[in-house]
Backbone as numpy.savetxt, mean C-alpha at the origin, in Angstrom:
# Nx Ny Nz CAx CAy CAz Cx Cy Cz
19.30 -27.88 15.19 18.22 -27.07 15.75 18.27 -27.05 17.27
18.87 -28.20 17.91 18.63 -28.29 18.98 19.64 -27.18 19.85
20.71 -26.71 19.26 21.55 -26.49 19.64 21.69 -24.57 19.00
20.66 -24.38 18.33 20.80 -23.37 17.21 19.54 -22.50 18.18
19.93 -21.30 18.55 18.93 -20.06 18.92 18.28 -19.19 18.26
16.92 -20.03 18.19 16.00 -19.11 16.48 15.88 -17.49 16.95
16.47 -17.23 18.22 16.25 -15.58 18.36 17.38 -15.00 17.66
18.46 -15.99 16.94 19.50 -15.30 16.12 18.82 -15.07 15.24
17.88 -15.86 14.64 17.27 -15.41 13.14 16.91 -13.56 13.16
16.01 -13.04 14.35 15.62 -11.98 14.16 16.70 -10.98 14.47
18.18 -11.48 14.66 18.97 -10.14 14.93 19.74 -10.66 13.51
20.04 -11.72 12.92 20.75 -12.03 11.63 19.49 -11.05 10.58
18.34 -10.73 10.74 17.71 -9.97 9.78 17.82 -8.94 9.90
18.07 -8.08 11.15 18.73 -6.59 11.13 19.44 -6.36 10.89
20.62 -7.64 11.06 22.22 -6.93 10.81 22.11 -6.94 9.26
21.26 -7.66 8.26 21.15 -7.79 6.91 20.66 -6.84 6.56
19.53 -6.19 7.03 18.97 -5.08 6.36 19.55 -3.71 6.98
20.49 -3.56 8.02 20.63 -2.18 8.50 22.24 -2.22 7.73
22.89 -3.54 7.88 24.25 -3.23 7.09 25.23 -3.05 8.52
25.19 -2.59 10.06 25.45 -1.74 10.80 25.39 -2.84 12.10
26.00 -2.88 12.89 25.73 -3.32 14.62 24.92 -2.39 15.03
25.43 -1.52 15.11 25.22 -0.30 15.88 23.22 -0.13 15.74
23.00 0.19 14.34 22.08 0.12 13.84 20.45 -1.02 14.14
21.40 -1.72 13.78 20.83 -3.17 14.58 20.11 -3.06 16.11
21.38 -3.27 16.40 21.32 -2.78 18.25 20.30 -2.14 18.36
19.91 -0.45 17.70 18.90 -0.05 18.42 17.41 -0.27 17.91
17.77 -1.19 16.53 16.33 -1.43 15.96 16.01 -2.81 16.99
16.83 -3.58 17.12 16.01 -4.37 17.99 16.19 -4.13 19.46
16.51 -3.28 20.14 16.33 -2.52 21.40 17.34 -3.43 22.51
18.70 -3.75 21.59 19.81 -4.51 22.59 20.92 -3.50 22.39
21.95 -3.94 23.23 22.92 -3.33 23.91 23.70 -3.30 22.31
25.05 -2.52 21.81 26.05 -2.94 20.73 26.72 -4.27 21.04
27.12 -4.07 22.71 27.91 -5.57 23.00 26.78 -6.81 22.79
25.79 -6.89 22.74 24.85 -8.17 23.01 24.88 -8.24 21.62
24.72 -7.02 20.92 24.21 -7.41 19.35 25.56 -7.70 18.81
26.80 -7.10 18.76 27.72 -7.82 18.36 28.30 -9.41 18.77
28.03 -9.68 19.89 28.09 -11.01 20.79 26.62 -12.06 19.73
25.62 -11.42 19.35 24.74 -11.79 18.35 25.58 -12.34 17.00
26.37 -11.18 16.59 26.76 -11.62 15.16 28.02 -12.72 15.54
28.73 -12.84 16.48 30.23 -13.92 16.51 29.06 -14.98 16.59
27.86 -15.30 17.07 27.29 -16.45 17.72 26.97 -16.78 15.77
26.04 -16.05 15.14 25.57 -16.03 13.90 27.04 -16.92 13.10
28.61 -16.08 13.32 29.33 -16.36 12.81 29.63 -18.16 12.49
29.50 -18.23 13.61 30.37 -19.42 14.31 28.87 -20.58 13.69
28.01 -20.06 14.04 26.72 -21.09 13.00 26.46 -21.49 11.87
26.82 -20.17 11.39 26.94 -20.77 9.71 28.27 -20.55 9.18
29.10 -20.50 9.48 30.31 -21.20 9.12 30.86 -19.53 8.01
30.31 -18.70 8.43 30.71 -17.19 7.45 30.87 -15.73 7.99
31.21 -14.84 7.46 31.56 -13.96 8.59 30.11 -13.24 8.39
29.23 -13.52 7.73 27.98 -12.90 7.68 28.06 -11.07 6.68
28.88 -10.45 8.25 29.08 -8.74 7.72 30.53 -8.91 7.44
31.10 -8.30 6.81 32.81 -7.54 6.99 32.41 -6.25 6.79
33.57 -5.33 6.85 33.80 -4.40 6.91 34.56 -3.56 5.42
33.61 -2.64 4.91 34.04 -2.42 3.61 34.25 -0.66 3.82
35.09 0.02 3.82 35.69 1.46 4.46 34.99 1.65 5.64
33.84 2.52 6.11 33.05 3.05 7.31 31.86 2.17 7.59
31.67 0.86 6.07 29.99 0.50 6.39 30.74 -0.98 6.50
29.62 -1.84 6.73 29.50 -3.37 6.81 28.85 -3.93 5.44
29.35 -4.72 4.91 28.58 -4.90 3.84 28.23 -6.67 4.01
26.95 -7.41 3.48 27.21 -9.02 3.49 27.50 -9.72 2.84
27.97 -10.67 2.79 28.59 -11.82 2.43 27.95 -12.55 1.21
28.78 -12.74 0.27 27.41 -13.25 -0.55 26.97 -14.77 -0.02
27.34 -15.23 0.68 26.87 -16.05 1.30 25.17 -15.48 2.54
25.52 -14.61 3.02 24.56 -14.04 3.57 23.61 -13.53 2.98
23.76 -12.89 1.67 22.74 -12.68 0.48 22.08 -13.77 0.58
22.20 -14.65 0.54 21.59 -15.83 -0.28 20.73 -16.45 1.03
20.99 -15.93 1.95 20.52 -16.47 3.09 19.50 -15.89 3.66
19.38 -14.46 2.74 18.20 -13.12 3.16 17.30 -13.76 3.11
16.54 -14.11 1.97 14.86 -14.60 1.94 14.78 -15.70 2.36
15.39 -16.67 2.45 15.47 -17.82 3.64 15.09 -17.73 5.05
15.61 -16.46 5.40 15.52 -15.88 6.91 14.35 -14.71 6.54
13.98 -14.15 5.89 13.00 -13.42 6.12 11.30 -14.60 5.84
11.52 -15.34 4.83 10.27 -16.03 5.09 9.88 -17.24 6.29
11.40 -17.50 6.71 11.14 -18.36 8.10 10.70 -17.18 9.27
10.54 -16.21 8.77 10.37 -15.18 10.38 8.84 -15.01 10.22
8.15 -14.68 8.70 7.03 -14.36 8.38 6.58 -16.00 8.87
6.77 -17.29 8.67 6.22 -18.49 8.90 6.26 -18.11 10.92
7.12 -18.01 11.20 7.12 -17.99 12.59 5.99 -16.71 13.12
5.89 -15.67 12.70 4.88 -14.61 13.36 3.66 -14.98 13.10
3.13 -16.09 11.56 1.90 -16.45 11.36 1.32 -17.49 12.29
2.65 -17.82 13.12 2.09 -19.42 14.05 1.94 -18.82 15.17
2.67 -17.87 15.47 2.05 -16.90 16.71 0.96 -16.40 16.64
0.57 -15.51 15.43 -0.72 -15.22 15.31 -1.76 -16.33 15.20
-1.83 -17.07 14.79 -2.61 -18.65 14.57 -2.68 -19.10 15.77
-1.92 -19.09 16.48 -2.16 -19.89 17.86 -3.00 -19.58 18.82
-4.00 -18.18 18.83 -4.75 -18.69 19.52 -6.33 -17.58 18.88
-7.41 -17.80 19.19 -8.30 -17.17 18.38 -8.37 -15.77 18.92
-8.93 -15.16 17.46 -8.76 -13.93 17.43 -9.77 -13.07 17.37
-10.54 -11.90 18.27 -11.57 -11.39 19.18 -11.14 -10.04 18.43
-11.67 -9.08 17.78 -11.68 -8.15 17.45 -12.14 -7.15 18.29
-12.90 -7.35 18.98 -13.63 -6.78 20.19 -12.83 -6.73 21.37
-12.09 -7.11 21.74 -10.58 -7.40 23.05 -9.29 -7.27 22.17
-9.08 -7.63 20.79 -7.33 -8.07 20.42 -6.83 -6.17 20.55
-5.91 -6.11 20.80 -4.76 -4.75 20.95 -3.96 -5.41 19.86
-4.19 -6.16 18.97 -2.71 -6.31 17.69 -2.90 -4.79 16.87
-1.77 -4.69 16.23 -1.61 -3.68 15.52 -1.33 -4.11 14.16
-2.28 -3.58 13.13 -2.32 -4.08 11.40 -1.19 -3.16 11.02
-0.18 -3.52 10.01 0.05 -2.24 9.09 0.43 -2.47 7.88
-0.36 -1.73 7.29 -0.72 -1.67 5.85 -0.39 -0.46 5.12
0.01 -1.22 3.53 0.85 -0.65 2.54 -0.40 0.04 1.75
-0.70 1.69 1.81 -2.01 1.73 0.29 -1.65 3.30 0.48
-2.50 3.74 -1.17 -1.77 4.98 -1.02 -2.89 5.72 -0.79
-2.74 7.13 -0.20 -3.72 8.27 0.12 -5.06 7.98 -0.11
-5.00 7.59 -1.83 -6.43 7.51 -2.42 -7.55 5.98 -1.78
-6.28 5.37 -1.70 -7.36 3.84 -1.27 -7.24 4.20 0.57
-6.47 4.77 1.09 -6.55 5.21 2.33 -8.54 6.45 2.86
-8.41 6.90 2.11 -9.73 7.93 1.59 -10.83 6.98 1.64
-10.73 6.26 0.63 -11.97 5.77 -0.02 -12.19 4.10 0.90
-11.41 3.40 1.50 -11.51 2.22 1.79 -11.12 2.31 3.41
-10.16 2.69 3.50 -9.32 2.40 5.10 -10.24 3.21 6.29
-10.42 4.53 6.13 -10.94 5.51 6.50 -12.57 5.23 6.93
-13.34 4.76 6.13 -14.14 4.57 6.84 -14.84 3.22 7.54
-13.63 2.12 7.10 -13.54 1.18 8.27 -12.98 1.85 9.29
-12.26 2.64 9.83 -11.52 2.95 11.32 -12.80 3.21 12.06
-13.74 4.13 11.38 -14.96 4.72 11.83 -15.66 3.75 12.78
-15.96 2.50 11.93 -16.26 1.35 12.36 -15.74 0.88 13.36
-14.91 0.45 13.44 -13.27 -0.12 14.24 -13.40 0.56 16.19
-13.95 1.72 15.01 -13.56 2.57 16.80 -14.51 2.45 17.96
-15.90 1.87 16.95 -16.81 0.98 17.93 -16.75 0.13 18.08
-16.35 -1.00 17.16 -16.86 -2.47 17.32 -15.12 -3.36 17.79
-14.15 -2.77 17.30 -12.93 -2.88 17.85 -11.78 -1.61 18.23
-12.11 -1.37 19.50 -11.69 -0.75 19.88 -10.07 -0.43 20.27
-9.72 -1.52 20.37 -8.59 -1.73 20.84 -7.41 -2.44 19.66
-8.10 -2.42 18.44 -7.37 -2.31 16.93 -6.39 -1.08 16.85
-4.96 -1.48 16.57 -4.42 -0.43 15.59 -3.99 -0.67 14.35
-3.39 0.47 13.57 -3.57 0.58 11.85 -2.31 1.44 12.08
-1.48 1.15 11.45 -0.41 1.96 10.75 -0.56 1.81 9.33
-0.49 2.83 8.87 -0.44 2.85 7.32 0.95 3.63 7.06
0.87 2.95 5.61 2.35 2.95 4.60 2.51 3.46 3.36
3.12 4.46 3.02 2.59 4.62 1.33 3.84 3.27 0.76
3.44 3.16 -0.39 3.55 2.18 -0.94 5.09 2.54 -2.01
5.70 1.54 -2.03 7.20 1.96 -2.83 7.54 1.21 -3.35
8.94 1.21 -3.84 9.53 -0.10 -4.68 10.21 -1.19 -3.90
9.97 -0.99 -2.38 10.39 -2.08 -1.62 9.18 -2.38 -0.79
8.33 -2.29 -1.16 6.63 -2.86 -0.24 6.88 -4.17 -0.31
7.03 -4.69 -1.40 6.73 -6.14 -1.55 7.89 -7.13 -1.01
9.08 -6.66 -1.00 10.19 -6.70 0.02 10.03 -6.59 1.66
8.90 -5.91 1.84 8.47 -5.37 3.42 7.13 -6.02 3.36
6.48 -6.83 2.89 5.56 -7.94 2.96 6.65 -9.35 3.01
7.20 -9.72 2.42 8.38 -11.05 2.46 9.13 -10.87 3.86
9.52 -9.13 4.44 10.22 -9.79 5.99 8.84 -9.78 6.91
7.57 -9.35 6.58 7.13 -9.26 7.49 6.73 -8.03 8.34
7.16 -7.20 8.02 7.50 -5.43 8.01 5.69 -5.10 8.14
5.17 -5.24 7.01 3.83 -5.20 6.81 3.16 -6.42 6.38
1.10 -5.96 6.76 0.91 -7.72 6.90 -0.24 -7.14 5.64
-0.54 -6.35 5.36 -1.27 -6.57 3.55 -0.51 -4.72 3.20
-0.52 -5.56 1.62 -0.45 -4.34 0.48 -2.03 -4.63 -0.33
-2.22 -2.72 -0.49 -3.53 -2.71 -1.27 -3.36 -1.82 -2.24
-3.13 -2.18 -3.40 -2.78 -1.63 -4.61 -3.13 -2.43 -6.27
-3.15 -1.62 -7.48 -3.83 -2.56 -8.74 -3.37 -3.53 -8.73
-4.06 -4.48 -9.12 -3.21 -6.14 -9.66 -2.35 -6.27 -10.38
-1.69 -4.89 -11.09 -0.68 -5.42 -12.25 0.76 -4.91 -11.29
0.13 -4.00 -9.94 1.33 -3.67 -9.45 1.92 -4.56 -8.18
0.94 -5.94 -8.23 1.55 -6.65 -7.23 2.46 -7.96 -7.55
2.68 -8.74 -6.10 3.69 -9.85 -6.84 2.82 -11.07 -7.14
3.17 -11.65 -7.55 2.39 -12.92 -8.46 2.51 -14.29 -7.33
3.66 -13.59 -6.08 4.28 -15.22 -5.63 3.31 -15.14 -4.09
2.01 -13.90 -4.20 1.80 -14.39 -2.49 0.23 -14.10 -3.12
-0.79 -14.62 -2.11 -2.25 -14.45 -2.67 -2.84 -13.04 -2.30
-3.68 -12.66 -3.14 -4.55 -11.74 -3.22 -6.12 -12.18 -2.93
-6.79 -10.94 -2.65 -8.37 -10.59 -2.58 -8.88 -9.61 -3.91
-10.16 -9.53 -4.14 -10.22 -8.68 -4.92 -11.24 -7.33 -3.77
-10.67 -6.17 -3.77 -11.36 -5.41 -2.84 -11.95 -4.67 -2.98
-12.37 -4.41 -4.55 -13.18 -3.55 -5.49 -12.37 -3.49 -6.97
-13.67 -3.19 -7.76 -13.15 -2.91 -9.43 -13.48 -1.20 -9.26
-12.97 -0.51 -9.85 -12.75 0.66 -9.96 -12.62 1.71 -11.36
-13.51 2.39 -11.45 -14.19 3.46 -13.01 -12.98 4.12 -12.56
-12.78 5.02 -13.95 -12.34 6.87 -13.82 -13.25 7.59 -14.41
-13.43 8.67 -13.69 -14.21 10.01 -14.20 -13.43 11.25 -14.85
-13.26 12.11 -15.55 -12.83 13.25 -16.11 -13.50 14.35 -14.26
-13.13 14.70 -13.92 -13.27 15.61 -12.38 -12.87 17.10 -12.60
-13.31 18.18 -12.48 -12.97 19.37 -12.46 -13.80 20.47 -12.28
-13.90 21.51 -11.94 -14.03 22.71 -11.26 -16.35 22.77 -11.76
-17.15 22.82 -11.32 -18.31 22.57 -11.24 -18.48 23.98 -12.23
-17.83 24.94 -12.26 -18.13 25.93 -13.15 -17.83 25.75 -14.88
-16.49 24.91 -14.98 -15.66 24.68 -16.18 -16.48 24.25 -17.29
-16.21 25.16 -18.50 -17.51 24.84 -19.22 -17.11 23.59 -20.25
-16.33 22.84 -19.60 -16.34 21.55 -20.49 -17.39 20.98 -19.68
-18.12 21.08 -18.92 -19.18 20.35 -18.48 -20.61 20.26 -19.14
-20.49 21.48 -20.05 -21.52 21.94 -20.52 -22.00 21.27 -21.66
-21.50 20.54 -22.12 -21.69 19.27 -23.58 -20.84 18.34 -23.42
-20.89 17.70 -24.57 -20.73 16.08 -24.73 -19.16 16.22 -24.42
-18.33 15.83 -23.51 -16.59 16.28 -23.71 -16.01 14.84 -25.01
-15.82 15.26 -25.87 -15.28 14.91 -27.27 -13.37 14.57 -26.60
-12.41 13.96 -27.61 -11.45 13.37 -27.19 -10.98 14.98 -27.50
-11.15 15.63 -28.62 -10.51 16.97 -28.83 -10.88 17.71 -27.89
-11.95 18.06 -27.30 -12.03 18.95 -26.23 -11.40 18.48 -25.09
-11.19 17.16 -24.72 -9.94 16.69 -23.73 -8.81 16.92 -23.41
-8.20 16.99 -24.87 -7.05 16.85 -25.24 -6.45 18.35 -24.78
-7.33 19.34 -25.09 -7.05 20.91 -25.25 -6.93 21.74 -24.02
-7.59 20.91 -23.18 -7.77 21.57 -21.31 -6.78 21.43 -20.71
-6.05 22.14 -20.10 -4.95 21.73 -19.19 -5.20 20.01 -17.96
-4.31 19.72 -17.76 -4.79 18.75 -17.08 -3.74 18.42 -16.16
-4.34 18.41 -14.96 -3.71 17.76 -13.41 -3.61 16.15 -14.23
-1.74 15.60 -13.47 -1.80 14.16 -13.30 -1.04 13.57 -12.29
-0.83 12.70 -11.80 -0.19 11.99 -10.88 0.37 11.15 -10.83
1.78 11.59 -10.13 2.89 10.81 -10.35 3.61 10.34 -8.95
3.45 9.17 -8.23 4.18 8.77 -6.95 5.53 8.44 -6.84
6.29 8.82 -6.40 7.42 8.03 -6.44 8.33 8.14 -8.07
7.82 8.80 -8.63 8.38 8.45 -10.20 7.89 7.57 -10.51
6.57 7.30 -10.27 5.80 5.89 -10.81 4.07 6.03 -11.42
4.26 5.91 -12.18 2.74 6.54 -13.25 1.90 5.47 -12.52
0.46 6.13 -12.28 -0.50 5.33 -11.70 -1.52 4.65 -12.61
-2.09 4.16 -11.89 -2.52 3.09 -13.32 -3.20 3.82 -14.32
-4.07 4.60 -14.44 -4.62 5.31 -15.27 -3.63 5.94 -15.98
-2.73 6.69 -15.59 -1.70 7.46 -16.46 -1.14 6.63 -17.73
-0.66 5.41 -17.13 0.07 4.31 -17.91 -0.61 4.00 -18.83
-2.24 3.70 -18.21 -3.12 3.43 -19.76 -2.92 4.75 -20.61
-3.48 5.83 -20.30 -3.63 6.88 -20.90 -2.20 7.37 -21.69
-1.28 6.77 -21.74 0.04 7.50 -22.34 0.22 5.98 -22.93
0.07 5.06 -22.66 0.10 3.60 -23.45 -0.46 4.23 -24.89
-2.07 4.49 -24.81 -3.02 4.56 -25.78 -2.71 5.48 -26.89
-1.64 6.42 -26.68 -1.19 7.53 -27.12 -1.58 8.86 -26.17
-1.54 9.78 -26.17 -1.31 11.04 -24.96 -1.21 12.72 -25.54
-2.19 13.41 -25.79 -2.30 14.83 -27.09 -2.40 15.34 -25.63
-2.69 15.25 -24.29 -3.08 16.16 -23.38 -1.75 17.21 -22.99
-2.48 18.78 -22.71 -1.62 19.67 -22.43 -1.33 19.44 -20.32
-0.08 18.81 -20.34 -0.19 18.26 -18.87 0.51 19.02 -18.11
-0.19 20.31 -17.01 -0.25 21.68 -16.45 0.66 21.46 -15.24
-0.12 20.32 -14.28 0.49 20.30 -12.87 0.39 18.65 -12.96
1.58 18.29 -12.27 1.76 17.20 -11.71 1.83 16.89 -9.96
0.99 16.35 -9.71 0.78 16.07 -8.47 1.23 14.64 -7.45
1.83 15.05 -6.73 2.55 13.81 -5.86 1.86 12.77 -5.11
0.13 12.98 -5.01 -0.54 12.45 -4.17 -2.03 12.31 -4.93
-2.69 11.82 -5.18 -3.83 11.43 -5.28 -4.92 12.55 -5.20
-5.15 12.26 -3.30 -6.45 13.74 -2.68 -5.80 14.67 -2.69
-4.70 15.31 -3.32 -4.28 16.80 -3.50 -4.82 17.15 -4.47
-5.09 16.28 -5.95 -5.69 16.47 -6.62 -7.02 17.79 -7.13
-8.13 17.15 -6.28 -9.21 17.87 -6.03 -8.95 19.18 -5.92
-8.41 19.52 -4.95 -7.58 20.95 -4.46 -7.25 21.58 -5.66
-6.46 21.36 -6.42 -5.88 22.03 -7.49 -6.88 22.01 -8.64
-8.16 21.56 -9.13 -9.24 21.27 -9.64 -9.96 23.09 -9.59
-10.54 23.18 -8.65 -11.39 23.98 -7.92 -11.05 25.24 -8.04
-12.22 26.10 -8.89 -11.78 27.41 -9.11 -10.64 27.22 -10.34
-10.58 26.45 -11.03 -9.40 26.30 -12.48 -10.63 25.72 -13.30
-9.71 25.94 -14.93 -10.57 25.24 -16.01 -9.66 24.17 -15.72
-8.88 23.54 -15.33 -8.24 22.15 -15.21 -8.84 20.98 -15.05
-8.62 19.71 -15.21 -9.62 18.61 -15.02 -8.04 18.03 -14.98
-8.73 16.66 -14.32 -7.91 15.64 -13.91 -8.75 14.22 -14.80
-8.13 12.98 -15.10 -8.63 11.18 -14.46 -8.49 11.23 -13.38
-9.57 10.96 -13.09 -9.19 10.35 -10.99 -9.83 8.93 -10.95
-10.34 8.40 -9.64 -10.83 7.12 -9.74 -12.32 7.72 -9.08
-12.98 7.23 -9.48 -14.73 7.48 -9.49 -14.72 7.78 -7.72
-14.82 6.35 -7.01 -14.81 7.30 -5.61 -14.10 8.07 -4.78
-13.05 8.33 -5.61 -12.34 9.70 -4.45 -13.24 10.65 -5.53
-13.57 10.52 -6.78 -14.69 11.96 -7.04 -15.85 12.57 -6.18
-16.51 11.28 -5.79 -17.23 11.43 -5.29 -17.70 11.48 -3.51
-15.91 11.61 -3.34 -15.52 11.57 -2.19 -15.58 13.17 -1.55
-14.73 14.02 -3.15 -15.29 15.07 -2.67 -16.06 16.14 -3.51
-16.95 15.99 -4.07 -17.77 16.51 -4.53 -18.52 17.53 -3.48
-18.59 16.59 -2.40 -19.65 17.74 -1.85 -19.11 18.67 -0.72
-17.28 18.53 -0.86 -16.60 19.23 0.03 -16.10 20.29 -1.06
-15.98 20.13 -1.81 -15.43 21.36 -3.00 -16.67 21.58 -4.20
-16.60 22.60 -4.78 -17.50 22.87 -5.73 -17.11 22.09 -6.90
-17.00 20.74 -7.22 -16.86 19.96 -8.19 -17.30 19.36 -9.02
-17.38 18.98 -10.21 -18.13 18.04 -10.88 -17.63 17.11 -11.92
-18.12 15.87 -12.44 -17.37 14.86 -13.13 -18.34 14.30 -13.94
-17.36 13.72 -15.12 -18.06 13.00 -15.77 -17.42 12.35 -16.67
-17.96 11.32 -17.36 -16.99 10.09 -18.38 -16.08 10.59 -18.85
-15.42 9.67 -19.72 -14.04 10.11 -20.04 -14.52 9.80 -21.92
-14.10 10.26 -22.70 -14.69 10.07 -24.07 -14.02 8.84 -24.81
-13.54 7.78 -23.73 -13.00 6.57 -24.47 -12.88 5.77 -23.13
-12.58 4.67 -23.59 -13.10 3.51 -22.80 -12.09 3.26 -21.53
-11.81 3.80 -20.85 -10.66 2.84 -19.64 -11.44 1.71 -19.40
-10.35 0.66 -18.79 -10.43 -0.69 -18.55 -10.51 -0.51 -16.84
-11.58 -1.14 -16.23 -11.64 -1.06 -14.67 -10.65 -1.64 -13.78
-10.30 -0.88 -12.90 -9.18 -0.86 -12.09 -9.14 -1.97 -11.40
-8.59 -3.25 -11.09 -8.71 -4.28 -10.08 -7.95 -3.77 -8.82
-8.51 -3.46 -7.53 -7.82 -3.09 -6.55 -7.94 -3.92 -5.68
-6.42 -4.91 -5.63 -6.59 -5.93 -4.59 -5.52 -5.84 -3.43
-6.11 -6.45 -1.85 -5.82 -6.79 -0.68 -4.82 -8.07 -0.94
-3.24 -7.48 -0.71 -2.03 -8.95 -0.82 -1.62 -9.07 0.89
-1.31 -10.26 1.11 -0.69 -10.46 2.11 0.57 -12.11 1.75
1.08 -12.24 2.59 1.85 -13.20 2.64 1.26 -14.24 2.70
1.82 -15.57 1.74 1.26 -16.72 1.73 1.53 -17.17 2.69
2.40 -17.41 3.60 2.96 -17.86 5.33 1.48 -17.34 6.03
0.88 -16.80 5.61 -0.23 -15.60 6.51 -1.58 -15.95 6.40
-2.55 -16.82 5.17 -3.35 -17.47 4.82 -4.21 -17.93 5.73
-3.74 -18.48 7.05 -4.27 -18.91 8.08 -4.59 -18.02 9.48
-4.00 -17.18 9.42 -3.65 -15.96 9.88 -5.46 -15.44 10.39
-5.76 -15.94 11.34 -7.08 -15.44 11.89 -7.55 -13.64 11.73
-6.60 -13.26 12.45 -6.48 -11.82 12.48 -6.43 -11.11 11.15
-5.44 -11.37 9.67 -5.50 -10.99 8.57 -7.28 -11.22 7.96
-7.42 -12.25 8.23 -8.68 -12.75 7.36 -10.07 -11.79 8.17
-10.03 -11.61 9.28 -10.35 -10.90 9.77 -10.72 -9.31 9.09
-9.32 -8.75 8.89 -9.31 -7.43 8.68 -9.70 -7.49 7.18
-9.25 -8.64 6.20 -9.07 -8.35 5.05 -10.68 -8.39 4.40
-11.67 -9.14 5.19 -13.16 -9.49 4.77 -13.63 -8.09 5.61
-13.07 -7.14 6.83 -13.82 -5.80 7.31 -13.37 -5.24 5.98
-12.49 -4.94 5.39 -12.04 -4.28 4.42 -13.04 -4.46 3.16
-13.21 -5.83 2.51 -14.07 -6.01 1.51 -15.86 -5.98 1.97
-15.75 -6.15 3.18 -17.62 -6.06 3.46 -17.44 -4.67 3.24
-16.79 -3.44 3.62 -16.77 -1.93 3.99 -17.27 -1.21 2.95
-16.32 -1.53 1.98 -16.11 -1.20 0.46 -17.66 -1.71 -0.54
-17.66 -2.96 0.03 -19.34 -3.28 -0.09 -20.48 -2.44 0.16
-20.31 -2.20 1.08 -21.80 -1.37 1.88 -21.54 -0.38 0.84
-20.31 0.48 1.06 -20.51 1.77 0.58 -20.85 2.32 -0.91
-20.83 1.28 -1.68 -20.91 0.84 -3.18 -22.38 0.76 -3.50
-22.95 0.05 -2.31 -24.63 -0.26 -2.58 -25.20 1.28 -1.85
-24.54 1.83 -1.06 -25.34 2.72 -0.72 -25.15 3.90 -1.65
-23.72 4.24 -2.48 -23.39 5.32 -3.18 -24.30 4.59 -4.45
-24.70 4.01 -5.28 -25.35 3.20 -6.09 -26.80 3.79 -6.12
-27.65 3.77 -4.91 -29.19 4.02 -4.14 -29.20 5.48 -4.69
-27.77 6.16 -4.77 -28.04 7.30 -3.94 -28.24 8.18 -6.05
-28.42 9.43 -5.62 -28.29 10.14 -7.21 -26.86 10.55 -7.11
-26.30 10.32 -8.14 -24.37 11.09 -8.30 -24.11 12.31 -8.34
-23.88 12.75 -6.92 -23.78 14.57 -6.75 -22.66 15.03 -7.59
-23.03 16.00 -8.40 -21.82 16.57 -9.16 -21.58 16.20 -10.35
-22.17 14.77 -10.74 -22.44 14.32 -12.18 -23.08 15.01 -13.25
């Protein structure tokens, strides 16, 4: 250690994930010669050539494989002791959060904490992320400091919050005369129906709903969540959505909603971050603005009568 330069760790994690010097170089904002002068130093440390050269790309070592999450959770342990080290003022901090959630929990949760934010911490930033099959990969380097997505879609090896339980409503056009009586599983079944699909990845409702078996005539498929609504409006179409993006926009589109004629199981939508991160003043911070937010707005939509119901 004494002799070992932990600033190799953060250029040994670019050259791992870009594959490239070159690449490297400009993700961490050094010269090609410094960053290659980086990898002979890397070389000569651990006793491997780290990259070679496989036709035009660099590929690593399986020795360097093995060395990835080693080096990505010593970097996440090292940014949490930076952040930990000294207390954290929401009202003065300029750190920048960025977080993994998709459109819909962006809408209903993120959105109107910023509102907040922009008075009481001003000097907060938020990058947001849609969410993929390498999020949880980009929570382990450190990339991002919470994912907010269902509990069955997270990893088991870092801790969670719970940041709301979450209904679905049947949602569609305020004229559509399935509104007009009891909607039966056959009258469900028979309506065209908006669904949503991210990434090639069924959202949680879909999965139940095609688990359970699936008679629905399925019209448009939609890439995003709040596009949804849009395609609703002025159609006999209906969608599952999640209760508060219904009621998110109800009173921006001519909409209306109501139960679904069989039971869904409530959505657990939880706040993950890195276990290295636990102590993490600033996370705990954002992650309790996040669950008080979601709070308020629950007791006040609750008070209120359900527009569009």
């Amino acid at each position: 250690m004494n002799r070992f330069d932990l600033n190799l760790l953060v250029a040994l994690n670019a050259l791992l994930e870009e594959g490239s010097v070159t690449r490297a170089a400009r993700r961490l904002n050094l010269s090609q010669p410094a960053t290659s002068s980086a990898l002979r130093r890397l070389r000569e440390a651990f006793g491997d050539e780290i990259l070679v050269a496989n036709g035009k790309r660099m590929v690593p070592t399986p020795h360097a494989l093995s060395l990835a999450p080693m080096v990505a959770e010593a970097l996440g342990s090292m940014q949490a002791l930076l952040a930990s080290s000294t207390l954290f003022d929401p009202a003065t901090s300029q750190r920048v959060f960025r977080i993994a959630a998709s459109d819909y929990v962006i809408t209903v949760a993120v959105v109107p904490l910023l509102r907040e934010l922009a008075v009481t911490a001003p000097g907060i930033g938020v990058e947001m992320r849609s969410p993929n099959s390498g999020t949880t990969a980009d929570l382990e380097r450190g990339t991002v400091d919470l994912i907010i997505s269902p509990e069955q879609f997270q990893s088991a090896g870092h801790p969670r919050d719970l940041l709301f339980e979450e209904r679905h409503v049947i949602l569609g056009c305020r004229d559509n005369p399935i509104f007009s009586a009891p909607i039966t599983e056959d009258i469900y079944a028979r309506v065209g129906h908006v669904v949503v699909e991210v990434s090639n990845t069924l959202s949680f409702v879909e999965e139940f709903v095609r688990t359970r078996g699936d008679r629905r005539r399925i019209e448009v498929v939609a890439s995003s969540f709040t596009s949804v609504p849009w395609m609703l409006a002025g159609t006999n179409r209906v969608a599952l959505v999640h209760e508060r993006l219904a009621h998110a926009f109800v009173d921006k589109l001519p909409l209306a909603f109501a139960a679904p004629p069989f039971d869904i199981p409530p959505m657990r939508e939880m706040v993950q971050y890195h276990r290295t991160r636990a102590q993490d003043e600033g996370l705990r911070w954002l992650r309790n603005a996040l669950i008080s937010q979601t709070t308020q707005d629950d007791i006040a939509r609750s008070s209120a009568s359900p527009p569009g119901a």
